[in-house]
N, CA, C and O atoms as CSV, one atom per row, in Angstrom:
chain,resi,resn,atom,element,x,y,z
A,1,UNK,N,N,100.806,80.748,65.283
A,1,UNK,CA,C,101.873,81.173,66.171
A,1,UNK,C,C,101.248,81.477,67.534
A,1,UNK,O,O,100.133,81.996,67.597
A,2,UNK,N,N,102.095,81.095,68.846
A,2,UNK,CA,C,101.484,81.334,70.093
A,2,UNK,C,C,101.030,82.845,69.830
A,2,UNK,O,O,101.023,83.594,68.853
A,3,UNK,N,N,100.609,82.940,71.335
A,3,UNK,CA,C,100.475,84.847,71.773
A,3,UNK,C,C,101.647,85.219,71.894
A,3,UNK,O,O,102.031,86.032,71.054
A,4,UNK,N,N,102.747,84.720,73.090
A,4,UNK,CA,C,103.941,84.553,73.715
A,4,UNK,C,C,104.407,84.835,72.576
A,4,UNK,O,O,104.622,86.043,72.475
A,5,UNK,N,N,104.679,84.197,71.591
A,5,UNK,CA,C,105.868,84.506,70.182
A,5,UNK,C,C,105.609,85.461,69.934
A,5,UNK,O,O,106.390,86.409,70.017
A,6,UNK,N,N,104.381,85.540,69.529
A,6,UNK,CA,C,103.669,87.277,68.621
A,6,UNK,C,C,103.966,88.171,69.528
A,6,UNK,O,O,104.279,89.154,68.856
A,7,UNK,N,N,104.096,88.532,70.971
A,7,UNK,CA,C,104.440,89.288,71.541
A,7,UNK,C,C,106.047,89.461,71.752
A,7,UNK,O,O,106.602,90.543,71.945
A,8,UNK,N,N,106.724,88.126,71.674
A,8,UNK,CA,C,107.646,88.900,72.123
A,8,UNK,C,C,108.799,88.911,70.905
A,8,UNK,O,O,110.011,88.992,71.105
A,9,UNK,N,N,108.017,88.790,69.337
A,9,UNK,CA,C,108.591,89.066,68.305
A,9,UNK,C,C,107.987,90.564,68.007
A,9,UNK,O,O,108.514,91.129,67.049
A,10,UNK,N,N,107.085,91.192,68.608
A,10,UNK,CA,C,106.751,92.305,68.182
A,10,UNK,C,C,107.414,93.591,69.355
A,10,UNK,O,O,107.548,94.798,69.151
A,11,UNK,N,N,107.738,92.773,70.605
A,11,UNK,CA,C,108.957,93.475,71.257
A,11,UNK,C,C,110.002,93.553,70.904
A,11,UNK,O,O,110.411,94.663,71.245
A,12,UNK,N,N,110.937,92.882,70.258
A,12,UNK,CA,C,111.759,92.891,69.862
A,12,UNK,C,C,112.391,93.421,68.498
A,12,UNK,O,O,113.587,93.653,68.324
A,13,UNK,N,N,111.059,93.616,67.280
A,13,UNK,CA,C,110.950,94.244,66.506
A,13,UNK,C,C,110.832,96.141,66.878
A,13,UNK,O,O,111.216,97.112,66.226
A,14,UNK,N,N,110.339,96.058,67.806
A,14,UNK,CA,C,110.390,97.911,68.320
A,14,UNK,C,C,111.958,98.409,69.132
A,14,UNK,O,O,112.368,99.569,69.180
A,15,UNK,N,N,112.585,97.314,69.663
A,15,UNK,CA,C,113.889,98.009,69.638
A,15,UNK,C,C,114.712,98.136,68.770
A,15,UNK,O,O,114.702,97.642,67.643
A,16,UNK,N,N,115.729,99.037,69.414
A,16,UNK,CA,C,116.802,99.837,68.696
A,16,UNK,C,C,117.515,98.661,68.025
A,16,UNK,O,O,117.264,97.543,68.476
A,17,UNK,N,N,118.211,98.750,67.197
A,17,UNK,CA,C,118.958,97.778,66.010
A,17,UNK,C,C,119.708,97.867,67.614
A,17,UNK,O,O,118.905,97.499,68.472
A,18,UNK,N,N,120.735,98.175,68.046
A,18,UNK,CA,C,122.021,98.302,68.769
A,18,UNK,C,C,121.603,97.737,69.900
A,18,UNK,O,O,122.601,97.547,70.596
A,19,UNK,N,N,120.362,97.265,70.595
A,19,UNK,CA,C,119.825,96.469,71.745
A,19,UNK,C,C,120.732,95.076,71.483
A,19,UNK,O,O,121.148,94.389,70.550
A,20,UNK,N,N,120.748,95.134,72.888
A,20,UNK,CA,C,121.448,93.886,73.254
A,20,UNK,C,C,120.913,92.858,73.991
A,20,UNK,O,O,119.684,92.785,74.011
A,21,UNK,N,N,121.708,91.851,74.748
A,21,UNK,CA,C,120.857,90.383,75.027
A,21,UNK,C,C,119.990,91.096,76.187
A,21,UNK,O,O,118.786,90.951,76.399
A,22,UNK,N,N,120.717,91.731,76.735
A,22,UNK,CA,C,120.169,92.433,78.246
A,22,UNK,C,C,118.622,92.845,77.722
A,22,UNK,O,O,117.508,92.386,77.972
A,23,UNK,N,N,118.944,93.566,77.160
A,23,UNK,CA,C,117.930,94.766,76.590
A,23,UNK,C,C,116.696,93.799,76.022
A,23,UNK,O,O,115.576,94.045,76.471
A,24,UNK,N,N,116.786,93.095,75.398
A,24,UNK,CA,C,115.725,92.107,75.167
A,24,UNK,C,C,115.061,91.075,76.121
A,24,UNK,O,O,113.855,90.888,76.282
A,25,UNK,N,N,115.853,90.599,76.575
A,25,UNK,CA,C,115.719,89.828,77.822
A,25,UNK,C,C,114.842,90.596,79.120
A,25,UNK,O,O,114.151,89.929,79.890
A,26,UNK,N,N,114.979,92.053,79.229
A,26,UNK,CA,C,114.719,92.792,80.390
A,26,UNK,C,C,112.827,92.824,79.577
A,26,UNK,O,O,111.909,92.629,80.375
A,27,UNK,N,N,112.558,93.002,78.475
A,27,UNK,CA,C,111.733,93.999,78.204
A,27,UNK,C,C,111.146,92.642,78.230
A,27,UNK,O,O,110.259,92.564,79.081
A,28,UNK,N,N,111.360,91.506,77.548
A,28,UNK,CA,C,110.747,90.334,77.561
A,28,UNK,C,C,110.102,90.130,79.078
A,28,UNK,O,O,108.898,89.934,79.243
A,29,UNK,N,N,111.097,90.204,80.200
A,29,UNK,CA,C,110.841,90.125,81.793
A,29,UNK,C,C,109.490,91.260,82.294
A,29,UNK,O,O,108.697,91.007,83.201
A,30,UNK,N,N,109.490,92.240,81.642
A,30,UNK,CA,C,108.860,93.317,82.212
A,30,UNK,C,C,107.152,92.883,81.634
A,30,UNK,O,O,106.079,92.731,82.219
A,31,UNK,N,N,107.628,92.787,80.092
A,31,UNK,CA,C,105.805,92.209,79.238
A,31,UNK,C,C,105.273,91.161,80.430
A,31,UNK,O,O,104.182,91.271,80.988
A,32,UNK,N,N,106.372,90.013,80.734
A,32,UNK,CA,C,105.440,88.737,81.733
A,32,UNK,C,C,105.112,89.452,82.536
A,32,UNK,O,O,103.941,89.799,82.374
A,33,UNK,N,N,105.579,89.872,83.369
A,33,UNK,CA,C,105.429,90.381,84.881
A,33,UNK,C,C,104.010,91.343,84.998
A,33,UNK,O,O,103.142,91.433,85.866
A,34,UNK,N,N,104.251,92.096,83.510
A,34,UNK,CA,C,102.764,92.947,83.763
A,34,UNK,C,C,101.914,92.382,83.247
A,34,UNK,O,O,100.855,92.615,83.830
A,35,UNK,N,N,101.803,91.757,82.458
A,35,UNK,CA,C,100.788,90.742,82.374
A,35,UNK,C,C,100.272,89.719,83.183
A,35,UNK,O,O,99.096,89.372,83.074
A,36,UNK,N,N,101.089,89.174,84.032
A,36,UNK,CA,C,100.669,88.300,85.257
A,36,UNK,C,C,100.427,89.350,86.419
A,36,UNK,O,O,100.167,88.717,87.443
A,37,UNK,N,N,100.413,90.889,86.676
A,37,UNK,CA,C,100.256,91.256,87.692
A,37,UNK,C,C,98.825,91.950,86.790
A,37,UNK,O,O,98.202,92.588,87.638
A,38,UNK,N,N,98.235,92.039,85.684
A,38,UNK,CA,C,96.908,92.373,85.280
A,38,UNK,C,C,95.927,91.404,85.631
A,38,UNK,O,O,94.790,91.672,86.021
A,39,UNK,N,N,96.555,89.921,85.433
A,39,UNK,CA,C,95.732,88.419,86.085
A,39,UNK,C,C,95.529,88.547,87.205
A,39,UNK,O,O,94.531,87.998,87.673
A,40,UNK,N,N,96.084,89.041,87.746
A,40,UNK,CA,C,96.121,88.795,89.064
A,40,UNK,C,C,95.129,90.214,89.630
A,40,UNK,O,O,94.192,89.864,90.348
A,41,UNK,N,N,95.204,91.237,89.465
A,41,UNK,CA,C,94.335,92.475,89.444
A,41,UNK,C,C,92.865,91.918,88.997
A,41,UNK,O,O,92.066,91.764,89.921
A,42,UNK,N,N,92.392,91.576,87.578
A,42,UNK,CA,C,91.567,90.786,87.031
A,42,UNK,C,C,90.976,89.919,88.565
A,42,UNK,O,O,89.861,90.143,89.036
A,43,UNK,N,N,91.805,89.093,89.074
A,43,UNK,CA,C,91.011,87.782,89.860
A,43,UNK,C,C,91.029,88.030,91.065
A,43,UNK,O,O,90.965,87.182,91.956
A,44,UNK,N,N,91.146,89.604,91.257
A,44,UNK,CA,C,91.198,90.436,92.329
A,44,UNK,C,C,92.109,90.197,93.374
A,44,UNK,O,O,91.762,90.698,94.444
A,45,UNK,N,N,93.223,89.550,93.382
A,45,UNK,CA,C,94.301,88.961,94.111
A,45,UNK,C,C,95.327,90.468,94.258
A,45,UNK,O,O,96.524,90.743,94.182
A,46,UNK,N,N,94.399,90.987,94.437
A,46,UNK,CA,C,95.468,92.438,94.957
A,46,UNK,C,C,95.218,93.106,96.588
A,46,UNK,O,O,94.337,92.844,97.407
A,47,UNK,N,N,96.116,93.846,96.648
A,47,UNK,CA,C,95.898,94.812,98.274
A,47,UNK,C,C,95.837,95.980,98.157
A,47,UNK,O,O,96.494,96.660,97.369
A,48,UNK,N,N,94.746,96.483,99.214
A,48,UNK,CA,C,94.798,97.684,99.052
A,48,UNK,C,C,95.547,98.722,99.525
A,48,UNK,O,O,96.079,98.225,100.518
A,49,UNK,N,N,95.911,99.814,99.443
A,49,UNK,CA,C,97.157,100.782,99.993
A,49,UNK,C,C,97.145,100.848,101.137
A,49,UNK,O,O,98.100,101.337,101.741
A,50,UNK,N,N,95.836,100.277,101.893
A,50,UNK,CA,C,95.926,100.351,103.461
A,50,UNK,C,C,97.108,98.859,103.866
A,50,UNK,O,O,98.216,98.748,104.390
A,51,UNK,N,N,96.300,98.116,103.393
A,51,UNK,CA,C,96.736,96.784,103.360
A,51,UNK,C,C,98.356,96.633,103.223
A,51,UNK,O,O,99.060,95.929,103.947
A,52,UNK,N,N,98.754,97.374,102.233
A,52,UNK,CA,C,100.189,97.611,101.947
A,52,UNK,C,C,100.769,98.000,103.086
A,52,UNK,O,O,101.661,97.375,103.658
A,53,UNK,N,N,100.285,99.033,103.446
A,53,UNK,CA,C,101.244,99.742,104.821
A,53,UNK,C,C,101.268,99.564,106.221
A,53,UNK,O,O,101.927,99.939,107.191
A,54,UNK,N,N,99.750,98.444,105.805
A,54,UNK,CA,C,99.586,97.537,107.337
A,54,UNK,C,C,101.186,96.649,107.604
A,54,UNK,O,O,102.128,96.677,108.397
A,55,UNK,N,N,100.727,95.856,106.317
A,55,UNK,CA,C,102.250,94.619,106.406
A,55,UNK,C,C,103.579,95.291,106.069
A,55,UNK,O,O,104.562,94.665,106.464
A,56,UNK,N,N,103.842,96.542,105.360
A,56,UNK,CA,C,104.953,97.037,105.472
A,56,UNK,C,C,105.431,97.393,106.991
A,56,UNK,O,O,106.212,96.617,107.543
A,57,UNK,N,N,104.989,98.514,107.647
A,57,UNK,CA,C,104.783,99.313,108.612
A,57,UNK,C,C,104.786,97.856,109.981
A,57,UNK,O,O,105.543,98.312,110.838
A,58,UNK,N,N,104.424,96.803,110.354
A,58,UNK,CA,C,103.757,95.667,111.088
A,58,UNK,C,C,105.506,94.733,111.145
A,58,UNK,O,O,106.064,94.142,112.070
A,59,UNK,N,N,105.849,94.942,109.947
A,59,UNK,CA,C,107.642,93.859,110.354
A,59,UNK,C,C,108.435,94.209,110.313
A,59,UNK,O,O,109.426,93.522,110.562
């Protein structure tokens, strides 16, 4: 079985019986997202808090 399945059959196994499409769908959205923003941390493709408030603060 992929990773992807095993993960997101073992998310879906920890919610509430009464979860709905939303509710699965969201948590499914949230596992990718932090996992591609750990890759990305990992391959050092991040900014630093200065950096942040340069380009916030700048437009």
């Amino acid at each position: 079985m992929s990773e992807a399945k095993e993960a997101a059959i073992k998310i879906i196994r920890n919610l509430p019986d009464q979860a709905t499409w939303d509710d699965i769908m969201y948590q499914l959205y949230v596992k990718e997202k932090v996992e591609l923003s750990l890759k990305a941390a990992e391959g050092g493709k991040v900014y630093s808090h200065e950096e942040v408030k340069n380009r916030v603060l700048n437009k």
